[in-house]
Biopython code that builds the backbone (N, CA, C, O; Angstrom):
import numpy as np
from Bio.PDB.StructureBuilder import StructureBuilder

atoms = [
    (1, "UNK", "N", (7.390, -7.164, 13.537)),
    (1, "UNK", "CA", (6.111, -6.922, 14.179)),
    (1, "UNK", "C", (5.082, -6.604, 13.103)),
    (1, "UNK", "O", (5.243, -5.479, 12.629)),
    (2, "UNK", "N", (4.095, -7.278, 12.604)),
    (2, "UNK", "CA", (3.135, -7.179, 12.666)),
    (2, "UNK", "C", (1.681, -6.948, 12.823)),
    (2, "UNK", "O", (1.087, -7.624, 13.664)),
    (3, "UNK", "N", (1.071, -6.127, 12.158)),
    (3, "UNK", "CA", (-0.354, -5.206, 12.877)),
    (3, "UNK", "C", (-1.553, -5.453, 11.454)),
    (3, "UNK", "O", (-1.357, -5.050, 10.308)),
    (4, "UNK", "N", (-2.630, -6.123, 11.882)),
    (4, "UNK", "CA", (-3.767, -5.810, 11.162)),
    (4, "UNK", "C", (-4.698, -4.660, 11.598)),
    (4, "UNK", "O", (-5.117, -4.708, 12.755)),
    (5, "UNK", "N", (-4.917, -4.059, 11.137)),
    (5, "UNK", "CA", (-5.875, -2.642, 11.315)),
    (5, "UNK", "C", (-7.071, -2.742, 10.813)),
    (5, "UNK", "O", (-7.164, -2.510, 9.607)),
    (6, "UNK", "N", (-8.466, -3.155, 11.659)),
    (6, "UNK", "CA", (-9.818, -3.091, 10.742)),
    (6, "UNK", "C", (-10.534, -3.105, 11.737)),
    (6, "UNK", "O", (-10.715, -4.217, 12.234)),
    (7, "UNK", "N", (-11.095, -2.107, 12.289)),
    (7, "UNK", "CA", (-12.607, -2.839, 13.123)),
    (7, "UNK", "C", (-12.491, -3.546, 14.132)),
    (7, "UNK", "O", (-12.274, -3.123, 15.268)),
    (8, "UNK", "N", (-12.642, -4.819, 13.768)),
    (8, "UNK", "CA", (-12.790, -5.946, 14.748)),
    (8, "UNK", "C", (-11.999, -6.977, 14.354)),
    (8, "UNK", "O", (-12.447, -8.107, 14.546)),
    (9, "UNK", "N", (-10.441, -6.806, 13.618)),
    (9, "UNK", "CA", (-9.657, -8.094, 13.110)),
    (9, "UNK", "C", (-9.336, -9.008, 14.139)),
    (9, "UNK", "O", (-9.584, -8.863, 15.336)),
    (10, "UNK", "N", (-8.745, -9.999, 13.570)),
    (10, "UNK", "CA", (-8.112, -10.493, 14.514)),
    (10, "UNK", "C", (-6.813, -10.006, 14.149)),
    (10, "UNK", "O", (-6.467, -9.391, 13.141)),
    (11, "UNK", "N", (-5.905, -10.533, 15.524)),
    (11, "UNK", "CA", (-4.276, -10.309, 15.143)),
    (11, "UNK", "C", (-3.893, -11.032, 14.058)),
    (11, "UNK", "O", (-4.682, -11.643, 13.339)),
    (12, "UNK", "N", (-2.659, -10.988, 13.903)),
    (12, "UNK", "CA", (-1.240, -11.514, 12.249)),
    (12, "UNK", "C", (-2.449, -11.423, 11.294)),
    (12, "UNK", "O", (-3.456, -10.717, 11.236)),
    (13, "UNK", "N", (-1.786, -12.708, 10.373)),
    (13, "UNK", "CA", (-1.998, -12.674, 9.046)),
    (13, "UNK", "C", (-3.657, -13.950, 9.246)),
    (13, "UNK", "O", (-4.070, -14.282, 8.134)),
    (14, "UNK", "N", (-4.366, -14.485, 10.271)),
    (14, "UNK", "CA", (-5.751, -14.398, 10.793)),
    (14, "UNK", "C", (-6.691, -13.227, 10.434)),
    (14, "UNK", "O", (-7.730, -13.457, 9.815)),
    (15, "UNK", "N", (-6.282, -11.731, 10.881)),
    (15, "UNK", "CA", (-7.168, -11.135, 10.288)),
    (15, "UNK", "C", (-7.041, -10.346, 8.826)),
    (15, "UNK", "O", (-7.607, -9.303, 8.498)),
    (16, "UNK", "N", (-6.435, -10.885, 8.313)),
    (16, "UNK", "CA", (-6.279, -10.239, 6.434)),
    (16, "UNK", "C", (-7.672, -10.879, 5.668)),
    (16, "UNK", "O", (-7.945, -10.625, 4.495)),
    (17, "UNK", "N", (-8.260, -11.503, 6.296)),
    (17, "UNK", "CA", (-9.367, -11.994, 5.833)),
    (17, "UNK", "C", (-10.572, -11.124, 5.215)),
    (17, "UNK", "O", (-11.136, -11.047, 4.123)),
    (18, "UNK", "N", (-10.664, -10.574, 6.342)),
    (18, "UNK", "CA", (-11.107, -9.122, 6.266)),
    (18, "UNK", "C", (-10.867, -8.472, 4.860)),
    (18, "UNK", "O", (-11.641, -8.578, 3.908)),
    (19, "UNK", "N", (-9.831, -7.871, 4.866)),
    (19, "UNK", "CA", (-9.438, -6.742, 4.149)),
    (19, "UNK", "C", (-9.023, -7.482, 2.173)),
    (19, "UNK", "O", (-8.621, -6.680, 1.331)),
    (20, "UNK", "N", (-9.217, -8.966, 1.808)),
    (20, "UNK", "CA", (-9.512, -9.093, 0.698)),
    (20, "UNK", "C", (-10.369, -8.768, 0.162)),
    (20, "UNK", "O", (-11.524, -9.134, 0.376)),
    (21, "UNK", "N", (-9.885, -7.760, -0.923)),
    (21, "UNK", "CA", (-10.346, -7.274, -2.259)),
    (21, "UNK", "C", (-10.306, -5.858, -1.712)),
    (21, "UNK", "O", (-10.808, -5.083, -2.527)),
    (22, "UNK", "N", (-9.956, -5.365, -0.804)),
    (22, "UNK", "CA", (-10.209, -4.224, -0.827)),
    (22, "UNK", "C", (-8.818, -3.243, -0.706)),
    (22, "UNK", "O", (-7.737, -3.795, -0.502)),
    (23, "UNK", "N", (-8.900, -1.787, -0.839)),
    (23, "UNK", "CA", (-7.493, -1.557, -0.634)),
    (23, "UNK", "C", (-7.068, -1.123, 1.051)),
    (23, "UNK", "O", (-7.645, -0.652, 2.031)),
    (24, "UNK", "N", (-5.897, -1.537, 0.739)),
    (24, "UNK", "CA", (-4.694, -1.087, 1.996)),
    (24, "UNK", "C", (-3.592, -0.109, 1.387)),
    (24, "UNK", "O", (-3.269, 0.480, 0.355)),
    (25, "UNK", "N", (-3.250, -0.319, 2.648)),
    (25, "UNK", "CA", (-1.906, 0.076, 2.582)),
    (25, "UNK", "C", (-1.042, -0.292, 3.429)),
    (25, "UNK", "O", (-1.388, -0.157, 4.603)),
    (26, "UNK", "N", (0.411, -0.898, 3.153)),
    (26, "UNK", "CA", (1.299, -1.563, 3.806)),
    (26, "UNK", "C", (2.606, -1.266, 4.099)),
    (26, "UNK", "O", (3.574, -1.455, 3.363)),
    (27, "UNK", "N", (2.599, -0.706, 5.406)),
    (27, "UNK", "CA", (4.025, -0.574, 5.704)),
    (27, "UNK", "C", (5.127, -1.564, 5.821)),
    (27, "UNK", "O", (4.858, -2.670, 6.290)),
    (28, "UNK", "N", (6.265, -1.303, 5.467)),
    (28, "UNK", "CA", (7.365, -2.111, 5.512)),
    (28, "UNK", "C", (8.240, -1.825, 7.132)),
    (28, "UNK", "O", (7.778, -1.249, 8.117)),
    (29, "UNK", "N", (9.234, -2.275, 7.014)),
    (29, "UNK", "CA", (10.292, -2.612, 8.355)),
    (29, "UNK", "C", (11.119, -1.733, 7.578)),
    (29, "UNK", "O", (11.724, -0.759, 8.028)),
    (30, "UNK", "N", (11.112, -2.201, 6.169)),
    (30, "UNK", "CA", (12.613, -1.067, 5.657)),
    (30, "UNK", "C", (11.543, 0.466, 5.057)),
    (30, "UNK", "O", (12.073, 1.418, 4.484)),
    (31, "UNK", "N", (10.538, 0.417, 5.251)),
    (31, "UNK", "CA", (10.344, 1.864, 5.086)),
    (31, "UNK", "C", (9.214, 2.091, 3.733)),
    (31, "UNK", "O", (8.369, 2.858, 3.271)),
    (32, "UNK", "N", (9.726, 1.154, 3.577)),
    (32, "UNK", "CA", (8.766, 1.586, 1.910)),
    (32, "UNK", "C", (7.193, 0.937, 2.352)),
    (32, "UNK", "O", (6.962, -0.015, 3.097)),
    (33, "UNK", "N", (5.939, 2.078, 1.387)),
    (33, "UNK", "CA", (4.921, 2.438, 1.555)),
    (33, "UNK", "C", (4.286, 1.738, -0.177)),
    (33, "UNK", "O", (4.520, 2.007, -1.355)),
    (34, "UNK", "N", (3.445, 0.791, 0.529)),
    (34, "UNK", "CA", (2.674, -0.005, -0.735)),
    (34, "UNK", "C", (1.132, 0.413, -0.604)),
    (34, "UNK", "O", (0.671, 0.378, 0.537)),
    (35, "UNK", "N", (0.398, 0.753, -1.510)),
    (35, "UNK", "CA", (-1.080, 0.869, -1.996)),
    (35, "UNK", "C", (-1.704, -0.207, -2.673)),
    (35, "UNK", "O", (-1.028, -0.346, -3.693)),
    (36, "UNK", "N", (-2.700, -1.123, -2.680)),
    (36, "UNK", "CA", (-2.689, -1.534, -3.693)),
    (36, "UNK", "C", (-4.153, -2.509, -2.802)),
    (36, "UNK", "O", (-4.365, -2.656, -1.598)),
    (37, "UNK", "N", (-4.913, -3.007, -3.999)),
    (37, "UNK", "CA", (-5.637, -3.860, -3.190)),
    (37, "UNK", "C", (-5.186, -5.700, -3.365)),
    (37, "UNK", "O", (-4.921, -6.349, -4.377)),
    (38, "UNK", "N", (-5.267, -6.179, -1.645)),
    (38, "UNK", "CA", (-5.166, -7.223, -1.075)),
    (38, "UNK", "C", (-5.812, -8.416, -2.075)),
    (38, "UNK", "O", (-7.038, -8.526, -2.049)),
    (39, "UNK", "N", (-5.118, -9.229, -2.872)),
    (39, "UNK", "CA", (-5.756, -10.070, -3.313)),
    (39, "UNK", "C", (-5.565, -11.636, -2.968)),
    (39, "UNK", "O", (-6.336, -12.459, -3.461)),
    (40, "UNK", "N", (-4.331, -12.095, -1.956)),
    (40, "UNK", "CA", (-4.210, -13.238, -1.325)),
    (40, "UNK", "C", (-3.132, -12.730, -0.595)),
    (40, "UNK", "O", (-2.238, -11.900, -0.761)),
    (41, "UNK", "N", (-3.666, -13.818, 0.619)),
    (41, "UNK", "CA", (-2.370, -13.746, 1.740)),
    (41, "UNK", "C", (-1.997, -15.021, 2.065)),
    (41, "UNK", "O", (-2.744, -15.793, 1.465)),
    (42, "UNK", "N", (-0.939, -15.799, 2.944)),
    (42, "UNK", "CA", (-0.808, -16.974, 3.767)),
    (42, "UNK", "C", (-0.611, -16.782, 4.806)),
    (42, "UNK", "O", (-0.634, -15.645, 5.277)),
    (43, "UNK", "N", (-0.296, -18.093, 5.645)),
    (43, "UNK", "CA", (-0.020, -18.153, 7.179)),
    (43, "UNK", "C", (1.151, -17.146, 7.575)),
    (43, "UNK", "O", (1.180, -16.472, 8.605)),
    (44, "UNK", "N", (1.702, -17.159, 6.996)),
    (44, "UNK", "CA", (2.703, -16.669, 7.015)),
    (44, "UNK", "C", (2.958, -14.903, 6.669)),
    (44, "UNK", "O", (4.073, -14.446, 6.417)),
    (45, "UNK", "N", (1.978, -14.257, 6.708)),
    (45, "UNK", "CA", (1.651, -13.048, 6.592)),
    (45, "UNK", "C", (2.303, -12.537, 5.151)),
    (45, "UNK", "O", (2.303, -11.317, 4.986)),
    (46, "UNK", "N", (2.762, -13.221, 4.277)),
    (46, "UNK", "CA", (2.898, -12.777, 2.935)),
    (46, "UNK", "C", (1.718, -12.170, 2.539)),
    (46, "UNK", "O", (0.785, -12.472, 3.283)),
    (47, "UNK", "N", (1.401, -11.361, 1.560)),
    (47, "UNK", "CA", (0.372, -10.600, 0.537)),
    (47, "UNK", "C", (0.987, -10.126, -0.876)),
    (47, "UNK", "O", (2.074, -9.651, -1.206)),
    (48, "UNK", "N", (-0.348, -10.514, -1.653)),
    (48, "UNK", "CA", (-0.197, -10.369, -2.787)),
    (48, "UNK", "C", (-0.972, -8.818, -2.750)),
    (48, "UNK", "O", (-1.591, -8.423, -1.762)),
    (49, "UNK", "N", (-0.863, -8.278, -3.615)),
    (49, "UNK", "CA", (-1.137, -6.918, -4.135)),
    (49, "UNK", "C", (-2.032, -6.313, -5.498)),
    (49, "UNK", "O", (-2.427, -7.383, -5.961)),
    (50, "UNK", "N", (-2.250, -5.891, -5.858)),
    (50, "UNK", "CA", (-2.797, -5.775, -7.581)),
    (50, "UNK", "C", (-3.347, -4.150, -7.445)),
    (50, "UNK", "O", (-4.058, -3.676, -6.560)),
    (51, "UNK", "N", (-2.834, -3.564, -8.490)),
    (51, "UNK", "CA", (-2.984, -2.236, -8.597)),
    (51, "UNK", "C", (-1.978, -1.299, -7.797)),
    (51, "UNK", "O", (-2.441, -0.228, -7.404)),
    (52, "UNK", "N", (-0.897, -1.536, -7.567)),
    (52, "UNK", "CA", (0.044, -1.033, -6.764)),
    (52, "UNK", "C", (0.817, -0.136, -6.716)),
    (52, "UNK", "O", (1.667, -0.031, -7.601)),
    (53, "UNK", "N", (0.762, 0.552, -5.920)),
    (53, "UNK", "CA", (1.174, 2.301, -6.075)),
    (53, "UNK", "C", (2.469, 1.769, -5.106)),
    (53, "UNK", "O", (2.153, 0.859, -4.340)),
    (54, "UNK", "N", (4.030, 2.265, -5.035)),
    (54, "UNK", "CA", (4.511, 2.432, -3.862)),
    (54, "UNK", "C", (4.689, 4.134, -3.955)),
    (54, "UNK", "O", (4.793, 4.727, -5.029)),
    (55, "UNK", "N", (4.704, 4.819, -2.576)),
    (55, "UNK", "CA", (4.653, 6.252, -2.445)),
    (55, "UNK", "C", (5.886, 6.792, -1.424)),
    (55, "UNK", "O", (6.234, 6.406, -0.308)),
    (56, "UNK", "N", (6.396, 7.870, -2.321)),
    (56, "UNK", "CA", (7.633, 8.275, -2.045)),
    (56, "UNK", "C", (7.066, 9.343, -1.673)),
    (56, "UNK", "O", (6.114, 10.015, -2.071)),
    (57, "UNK", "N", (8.075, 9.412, -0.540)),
    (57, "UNK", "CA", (7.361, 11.348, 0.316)),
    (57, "UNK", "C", (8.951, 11.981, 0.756)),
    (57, "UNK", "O", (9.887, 11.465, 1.366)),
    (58, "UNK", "N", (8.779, 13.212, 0.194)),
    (58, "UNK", "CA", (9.706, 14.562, 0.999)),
    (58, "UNK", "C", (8.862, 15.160, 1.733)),
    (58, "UNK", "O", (8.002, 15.844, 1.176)),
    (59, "UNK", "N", (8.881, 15.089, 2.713)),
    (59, "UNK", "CA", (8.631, 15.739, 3.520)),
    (59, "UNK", "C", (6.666, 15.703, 3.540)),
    (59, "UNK", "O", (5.956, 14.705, 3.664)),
    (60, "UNK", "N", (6.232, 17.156, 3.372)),
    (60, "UNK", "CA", (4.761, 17.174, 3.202)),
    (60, "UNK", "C", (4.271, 16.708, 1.808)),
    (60, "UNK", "O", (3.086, 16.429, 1.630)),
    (61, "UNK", "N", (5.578, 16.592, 0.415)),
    (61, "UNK", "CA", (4.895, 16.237, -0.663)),
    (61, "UNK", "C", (5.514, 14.367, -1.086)),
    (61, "UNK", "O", (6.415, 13.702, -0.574)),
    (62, "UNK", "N", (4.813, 14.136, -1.894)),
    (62, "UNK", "CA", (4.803, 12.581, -2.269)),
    (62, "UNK", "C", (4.603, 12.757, -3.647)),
    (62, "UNK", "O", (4.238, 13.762, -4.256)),
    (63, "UNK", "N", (4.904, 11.601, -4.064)),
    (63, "UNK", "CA", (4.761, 10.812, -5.557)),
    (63, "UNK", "C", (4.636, 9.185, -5.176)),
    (63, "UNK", "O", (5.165, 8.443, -4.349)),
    (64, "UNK", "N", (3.801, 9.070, -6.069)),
    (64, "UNK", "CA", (3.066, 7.860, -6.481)),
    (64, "UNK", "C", (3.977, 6.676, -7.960)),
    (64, "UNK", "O", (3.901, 6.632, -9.188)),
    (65, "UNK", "N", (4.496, 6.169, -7.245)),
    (65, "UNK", "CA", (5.066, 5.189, -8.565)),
    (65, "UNK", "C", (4.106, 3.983, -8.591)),
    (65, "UNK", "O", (3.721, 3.328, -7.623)),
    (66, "UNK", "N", (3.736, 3.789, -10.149)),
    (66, "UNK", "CA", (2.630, 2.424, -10.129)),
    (66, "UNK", "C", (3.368, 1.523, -10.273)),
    (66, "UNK", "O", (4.331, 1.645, -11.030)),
    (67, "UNK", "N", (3.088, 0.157, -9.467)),
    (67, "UNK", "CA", (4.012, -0.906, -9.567)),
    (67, "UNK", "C", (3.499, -1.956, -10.472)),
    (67, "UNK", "O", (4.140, -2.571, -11.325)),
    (68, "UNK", "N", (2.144, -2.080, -10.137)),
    (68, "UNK", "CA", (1.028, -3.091, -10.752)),
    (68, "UNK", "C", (1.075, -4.681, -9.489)),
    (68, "UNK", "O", (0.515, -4.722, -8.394)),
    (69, "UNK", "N", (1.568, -5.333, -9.866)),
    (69, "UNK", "CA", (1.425, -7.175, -8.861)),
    (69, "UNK", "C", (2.779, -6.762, -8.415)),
    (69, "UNK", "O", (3.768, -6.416, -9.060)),
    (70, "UNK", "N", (2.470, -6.944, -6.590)),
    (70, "UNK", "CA", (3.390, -6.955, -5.592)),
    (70, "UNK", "C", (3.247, -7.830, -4.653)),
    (70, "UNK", "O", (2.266, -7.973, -3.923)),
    (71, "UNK", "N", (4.361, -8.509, -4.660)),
    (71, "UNK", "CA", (4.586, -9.325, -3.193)),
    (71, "UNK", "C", (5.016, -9.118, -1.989)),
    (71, "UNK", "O", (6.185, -9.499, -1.919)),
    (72, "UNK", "N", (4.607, -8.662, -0.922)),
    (72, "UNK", "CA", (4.975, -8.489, 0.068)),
    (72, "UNK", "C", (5.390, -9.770, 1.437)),
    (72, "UNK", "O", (4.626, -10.474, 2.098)),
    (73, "UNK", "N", (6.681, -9.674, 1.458)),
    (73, "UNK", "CA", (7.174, -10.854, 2.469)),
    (73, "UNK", "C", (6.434, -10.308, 3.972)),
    (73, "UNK", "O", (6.445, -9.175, 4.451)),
    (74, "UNK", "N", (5.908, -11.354, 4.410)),
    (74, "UNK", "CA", (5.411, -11.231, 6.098)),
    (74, "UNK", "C", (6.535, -10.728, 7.080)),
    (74, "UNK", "O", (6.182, -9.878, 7.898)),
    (75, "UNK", "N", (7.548, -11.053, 7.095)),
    (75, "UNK", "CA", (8.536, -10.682, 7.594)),
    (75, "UNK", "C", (9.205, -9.587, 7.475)),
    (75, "UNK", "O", (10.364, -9.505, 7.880)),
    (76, "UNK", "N", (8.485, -8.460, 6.826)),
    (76, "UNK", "CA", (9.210, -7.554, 6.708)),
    (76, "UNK", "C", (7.986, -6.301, 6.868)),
    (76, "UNK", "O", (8.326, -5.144, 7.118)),
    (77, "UNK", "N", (7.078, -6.546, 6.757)),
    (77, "UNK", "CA", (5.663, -5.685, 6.947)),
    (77, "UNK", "C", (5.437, -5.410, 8.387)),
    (77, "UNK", "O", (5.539, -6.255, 9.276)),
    (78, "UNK", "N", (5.084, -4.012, 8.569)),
    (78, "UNK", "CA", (5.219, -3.422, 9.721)),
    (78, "UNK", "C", (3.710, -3.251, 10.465)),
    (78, "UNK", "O", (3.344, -3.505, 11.613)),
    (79, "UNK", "N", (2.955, -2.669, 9.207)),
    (79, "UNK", "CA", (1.475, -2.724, 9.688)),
    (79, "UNK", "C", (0.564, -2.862, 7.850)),
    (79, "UNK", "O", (0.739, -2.447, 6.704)),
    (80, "UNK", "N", (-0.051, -3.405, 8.340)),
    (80, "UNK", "CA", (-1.765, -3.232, 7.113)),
    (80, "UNK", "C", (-2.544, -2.806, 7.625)),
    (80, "UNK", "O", (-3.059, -3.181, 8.678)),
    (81, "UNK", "N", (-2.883, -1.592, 6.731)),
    (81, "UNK", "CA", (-4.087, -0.905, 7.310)),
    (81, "UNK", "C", (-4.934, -0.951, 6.242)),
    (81, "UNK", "O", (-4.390, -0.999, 5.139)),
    (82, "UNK", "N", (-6.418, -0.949, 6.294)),
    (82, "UNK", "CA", (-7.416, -0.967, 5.899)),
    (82, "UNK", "C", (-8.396, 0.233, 6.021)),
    (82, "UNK", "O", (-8.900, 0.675, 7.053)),
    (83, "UNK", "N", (-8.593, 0.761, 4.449)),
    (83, "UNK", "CA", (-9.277, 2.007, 4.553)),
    (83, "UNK", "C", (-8.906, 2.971, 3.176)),
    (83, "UNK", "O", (-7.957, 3.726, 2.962)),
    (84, "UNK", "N", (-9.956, 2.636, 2.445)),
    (84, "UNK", "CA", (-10.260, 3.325, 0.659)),
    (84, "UNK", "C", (-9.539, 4.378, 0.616)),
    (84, "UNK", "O", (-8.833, 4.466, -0.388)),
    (85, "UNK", "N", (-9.434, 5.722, 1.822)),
    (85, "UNK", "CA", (-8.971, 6.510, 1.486)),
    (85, "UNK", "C", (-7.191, 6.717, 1.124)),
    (85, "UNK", "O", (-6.632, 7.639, 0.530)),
    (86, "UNK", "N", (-6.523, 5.268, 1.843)),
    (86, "UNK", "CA", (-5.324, 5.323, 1.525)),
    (86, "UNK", "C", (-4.933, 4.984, -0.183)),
    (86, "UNK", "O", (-3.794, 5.163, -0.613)),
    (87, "UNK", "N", (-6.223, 4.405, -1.160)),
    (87, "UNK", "CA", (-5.591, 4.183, -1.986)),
    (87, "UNK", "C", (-5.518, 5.272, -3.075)),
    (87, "UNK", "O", (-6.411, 6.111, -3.194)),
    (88, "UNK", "N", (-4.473, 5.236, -3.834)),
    (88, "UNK", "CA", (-4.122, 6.489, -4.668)),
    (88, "UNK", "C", (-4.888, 6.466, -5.926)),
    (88, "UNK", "O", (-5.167, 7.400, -6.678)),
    (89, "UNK", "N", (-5.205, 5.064, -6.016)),
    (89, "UNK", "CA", (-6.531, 5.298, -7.176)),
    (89, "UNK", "C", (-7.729, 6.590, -6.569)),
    (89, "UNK", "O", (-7.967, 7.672, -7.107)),
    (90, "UNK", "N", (-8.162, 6.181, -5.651)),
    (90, "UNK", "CA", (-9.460, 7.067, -5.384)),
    (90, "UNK", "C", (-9.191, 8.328, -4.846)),
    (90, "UNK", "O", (-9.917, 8.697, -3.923)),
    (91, "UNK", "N", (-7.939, 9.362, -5.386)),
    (91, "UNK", "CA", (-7.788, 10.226, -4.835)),
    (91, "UNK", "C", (-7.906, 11.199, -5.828)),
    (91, "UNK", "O", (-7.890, 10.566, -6.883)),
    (92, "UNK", "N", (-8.025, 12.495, -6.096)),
    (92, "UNK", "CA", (-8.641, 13.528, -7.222)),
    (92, "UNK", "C", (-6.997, 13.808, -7.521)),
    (92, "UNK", "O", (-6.070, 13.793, -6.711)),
    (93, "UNK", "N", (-6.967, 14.098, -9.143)),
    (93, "UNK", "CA", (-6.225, 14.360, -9.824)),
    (93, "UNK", "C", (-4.972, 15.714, -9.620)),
    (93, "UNK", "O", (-3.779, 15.938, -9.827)),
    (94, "UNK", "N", (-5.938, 16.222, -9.193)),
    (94, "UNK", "CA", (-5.127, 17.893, -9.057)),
    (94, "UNK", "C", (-4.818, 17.947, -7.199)),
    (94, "UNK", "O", (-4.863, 19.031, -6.618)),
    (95, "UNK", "N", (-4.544, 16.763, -6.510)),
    (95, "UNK", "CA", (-4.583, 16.952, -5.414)),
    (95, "UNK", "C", (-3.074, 17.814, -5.242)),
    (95, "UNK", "O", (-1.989, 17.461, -5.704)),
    (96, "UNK", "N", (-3.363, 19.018, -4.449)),
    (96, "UNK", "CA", (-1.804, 19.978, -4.651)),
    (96, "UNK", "C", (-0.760, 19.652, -3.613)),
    (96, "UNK", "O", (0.081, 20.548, -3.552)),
    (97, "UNK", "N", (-0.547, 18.666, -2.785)),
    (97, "UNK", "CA", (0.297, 18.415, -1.741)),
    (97, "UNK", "C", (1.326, 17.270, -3.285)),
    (97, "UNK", "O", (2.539, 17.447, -3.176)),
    (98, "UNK", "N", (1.057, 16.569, -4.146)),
    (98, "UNK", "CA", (1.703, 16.060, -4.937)),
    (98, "UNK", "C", (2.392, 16.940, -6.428)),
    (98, "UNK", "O", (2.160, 16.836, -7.632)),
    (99, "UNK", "N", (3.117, 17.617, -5.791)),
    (99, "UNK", "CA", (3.962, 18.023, -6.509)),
    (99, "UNK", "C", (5.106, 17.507, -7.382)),
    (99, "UNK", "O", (5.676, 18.186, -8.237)),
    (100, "UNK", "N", (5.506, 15.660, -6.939)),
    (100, "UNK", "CA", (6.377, 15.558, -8.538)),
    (100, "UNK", "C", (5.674, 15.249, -9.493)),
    (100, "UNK", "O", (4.537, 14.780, -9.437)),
    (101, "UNK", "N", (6.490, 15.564, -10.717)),
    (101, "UNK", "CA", (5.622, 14.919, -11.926)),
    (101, "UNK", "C", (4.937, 13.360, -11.992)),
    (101, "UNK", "O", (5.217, 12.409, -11.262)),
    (102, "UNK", "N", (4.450, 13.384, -12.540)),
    (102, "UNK", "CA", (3.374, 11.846, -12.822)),
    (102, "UNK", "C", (5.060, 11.066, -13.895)),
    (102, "UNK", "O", (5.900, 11.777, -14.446)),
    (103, "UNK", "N", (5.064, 9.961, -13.881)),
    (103, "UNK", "CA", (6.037, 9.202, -14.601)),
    (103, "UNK", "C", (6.296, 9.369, -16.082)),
    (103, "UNK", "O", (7.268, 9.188, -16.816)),
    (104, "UNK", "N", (5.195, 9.737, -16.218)),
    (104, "UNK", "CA", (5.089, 9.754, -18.120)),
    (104, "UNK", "C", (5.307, 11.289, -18.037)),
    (104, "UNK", "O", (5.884, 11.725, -19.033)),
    (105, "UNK", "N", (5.103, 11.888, -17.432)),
    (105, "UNK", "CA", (5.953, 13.209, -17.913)),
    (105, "UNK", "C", (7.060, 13.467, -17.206)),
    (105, "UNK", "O", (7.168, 14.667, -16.952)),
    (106, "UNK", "N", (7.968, 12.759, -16.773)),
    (106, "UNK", "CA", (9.279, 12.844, -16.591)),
    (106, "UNK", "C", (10.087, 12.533, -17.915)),
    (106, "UNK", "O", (9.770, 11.741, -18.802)),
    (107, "UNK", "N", (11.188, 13.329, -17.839)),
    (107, "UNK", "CA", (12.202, 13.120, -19.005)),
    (107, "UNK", "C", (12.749, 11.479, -19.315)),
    (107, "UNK", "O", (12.920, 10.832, -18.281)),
    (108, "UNK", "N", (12.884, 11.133, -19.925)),
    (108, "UNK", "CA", (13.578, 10.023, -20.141)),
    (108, "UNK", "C", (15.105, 9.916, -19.878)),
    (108, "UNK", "O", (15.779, 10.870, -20.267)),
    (109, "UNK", "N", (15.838, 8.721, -19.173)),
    (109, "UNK", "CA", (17.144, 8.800, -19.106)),
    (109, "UNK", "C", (18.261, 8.363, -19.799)),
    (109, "UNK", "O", (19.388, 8.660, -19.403)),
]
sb = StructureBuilder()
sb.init_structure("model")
sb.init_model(0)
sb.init_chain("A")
sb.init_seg("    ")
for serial, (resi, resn, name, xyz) in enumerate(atoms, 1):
    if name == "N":
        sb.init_residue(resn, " ", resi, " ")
    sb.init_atom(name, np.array(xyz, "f"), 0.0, 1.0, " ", f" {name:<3s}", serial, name[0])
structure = sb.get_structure()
């Protein structure tokens, strides 16, 4: 199942039209949470990605892993939503609900 979220979209991958160049955010079927802004889609509700955060949450806190270019299969995307504030670029640095470390200051394995 499938959901475009904007205003006045249309349904499937019809209304992603909309939401190029700007950011989303995209739920999966298996769970995982993509950021990133929309830079091509097809009939077929695939999307390309650029600048891509996926975000891991316990509970009330999260971390942000940067992915950079992501493909997202149509078939597996649950909803796209549309709306700046989901992306993790435009969010302030010291926001305190993100409590793990940033990547580069994690230990090495």
């Amino acid at each position: 199942m499938m959901t475009a979220v904007c205003g006045s979209c249309e349904a499937g991958p019809a209304g992603f039209k909309h939401a190029v160049g700007q950011p989303v955010l995209i739920v999966t079927a298996a769970g995982p949470q993509y950021f990133g802004v929309l830079t091509h889609y097809d009939g077929f509700g695939n999307v390309l990605l650029k600048d891509t955060a996926q975000r891991i949450t316990n509970g009330t806190s999260y971390a942000d892993v940067p992915l950079g270019w992501v493909l997202v299969r149509g078939d597996d995307m649950s909803a796209l939503l549309v709306d700046p504030v989901v992306n993790p670029v435009l969010q302030k640095e010291d926001d305190p609900k993100q409590i793990f470390p940033a990547l580069e200051d994690m230990p090495a394995q």
